[in-house]
C-alpha positions in Angstrom: 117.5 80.9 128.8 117.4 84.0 131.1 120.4 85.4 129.1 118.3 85.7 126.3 115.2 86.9 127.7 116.6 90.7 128.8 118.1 91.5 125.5 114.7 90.1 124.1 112.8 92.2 126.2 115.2 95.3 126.0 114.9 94.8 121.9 111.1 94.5 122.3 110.6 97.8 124.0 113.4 99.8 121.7 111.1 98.5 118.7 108.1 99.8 120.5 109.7 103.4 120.9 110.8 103.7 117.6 107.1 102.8 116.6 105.6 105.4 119.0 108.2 108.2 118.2 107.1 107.6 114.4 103.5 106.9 114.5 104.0 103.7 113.3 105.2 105.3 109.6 101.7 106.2 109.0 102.9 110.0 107.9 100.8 111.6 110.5 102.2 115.4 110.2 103.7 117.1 113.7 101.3 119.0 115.5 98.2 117.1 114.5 96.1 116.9 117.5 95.4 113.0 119.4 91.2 114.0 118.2 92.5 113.9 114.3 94.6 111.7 114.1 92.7 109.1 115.5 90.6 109.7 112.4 91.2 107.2 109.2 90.7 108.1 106.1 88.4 105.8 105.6 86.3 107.2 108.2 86.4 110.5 107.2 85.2 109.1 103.8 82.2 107.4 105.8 81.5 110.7 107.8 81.6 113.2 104.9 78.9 110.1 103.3 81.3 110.2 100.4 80.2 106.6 99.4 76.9 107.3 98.7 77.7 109.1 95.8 81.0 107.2 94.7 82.0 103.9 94.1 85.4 102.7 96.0 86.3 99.4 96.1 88.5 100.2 99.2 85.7 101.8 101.1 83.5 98.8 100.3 81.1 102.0 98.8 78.7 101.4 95.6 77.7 105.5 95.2 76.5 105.9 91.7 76.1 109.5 91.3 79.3 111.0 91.4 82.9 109.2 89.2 84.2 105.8 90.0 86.9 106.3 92.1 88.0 103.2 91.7 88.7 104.0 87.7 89.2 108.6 88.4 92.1 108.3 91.7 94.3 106.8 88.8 94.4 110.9 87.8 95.3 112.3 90.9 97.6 113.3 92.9 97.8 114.7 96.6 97.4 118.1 95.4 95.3 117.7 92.4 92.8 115.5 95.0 93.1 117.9 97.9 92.1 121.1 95.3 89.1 118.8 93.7 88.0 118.2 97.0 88.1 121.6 98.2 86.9 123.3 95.1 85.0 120.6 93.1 83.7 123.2 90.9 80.5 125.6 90.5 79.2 122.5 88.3 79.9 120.1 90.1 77.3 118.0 92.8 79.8 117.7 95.3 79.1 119.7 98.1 81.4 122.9 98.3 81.9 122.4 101.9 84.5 120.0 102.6 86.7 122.7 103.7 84.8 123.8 106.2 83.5 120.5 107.4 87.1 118.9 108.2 89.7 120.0 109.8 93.4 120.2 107.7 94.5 116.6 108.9 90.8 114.7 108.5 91.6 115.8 104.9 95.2 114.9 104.5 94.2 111.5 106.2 91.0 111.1 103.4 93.5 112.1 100.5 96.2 109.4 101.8 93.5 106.9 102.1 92.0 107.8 98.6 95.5 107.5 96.5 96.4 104.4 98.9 92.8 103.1 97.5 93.5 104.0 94.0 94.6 100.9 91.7 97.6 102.2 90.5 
């Protein structure tokens, strides 16, 4: 039995490293800071109050003001989400401030939790 225990444990910590060194494979860029990347998407999507204008299953939000993201994500993708976000357009009711009211990784972690969301 203690023959198996020190490769267990050596195999437990390896895995653990390997987890660390990649962020667990949650895409988290290099040179994020600890303070961002601690932030979800999700709750960026809570802070920015996002919900209470759009429905998103994911989110567990019931906004009826703005699109259904449930039924509009289906049109995105990262780019074409991060542009709408950061210039919804002079018609729009979004607020024209998301850029200046995240930082750059808060809003690659909201985009990667909105397409993740998305029913596609």
């Amino acid at each position: 039995m203690k023959r198996l225990v020190v490769p267990l444990v050596a195999a437990g910590l390896a895995f653990g490293a390997v987890v660390l060194a990649t962020d667990g494979g949650n895409g988290r860029e290099a040179g994020d800071s600890e303070l961002e990347a601690s932030s979800s998407g999700r709750e960026v999507f809570e802070r920015l109050g996002c919900g209470s204008c759009h429905h998103l299953s994911a989110a567990g939000s019931s906004g009826q003001i703005g699109p259904d993201l449930d039924l509009k994500l289906t049109d995105h993708t990262s780019a074409s989400l991060t542009a709408k976000i950061l210039a919804p357009g002079e018609t729009s009711m979004m607020p024209q401030d998301f850029g200046a009211r995240t930082s750059d990784a808060e809003l690659r972690a909201l985009v990667r939790f909105l397409l993740a969301a998305s029913p596609s």
